[in-house]
N, C-alpha and C positions, 0 to 999 in steps of 0.2 A: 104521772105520779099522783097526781090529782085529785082522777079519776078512782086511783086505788086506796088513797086516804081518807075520801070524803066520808066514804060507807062505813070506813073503821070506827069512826070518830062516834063514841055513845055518849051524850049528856046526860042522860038518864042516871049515871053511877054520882053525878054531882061536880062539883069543883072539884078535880084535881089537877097538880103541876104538871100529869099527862097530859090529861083535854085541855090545858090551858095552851101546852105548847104546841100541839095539833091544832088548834085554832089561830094561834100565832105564825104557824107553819101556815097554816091555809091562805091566810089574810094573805101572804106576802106573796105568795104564790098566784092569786087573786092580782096583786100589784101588778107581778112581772107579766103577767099573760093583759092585761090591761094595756101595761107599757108599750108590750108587741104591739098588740091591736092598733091603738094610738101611732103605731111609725106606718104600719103597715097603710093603715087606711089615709095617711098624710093628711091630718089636721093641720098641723105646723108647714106648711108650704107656703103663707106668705113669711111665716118668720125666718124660713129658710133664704129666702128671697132680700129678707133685710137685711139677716145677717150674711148676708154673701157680698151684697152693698159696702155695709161698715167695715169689712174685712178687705175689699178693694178700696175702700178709701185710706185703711191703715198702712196697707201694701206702699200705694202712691205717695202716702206722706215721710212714709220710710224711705223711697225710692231718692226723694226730694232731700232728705235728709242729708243720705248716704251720697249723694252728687255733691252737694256744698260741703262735708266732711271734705270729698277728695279733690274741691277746688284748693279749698284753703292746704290742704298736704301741701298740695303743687305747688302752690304760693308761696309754703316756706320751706319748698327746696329749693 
């Protein structure tokens, strides 16, 4: 869609709330093929790496949790 918009887009006629929103549209368009790019080519792989970390230590702390929860049940049955 891009590809098919870019060429449409005339600045030549001046400011208007058309070319404004076709360059609005472009930019974001811009954004999300960025975005791809950015997963695709995994920049973020050590942050993947830490947050997989914090997420097993939250797991475990929960795990910890959820045992002394059902100690103490037991307790006071």
């Amino acid at each position: 869609m891009l590809l098919y918009a870019l060429p449409q887009l005339s600045l030549s006629q001046g400011l208007s709330w058309a070319n404004a929103f076709g360059a609005v549209w472009c930019l974001f368009a811009f954004l999300v093929i960025a975005a791809h790019l950015h997963f695709i080519i995994g920049v973020d792989e050590e942050k993947a790496k830490r947050l997989d970390e914090v997420r097993k230590a939250k797991l475990s702390h929960w795990q910890m949790k959820w045992e002394e929860e059902d100690r103490a049940a037991q307790r006071s049955l």
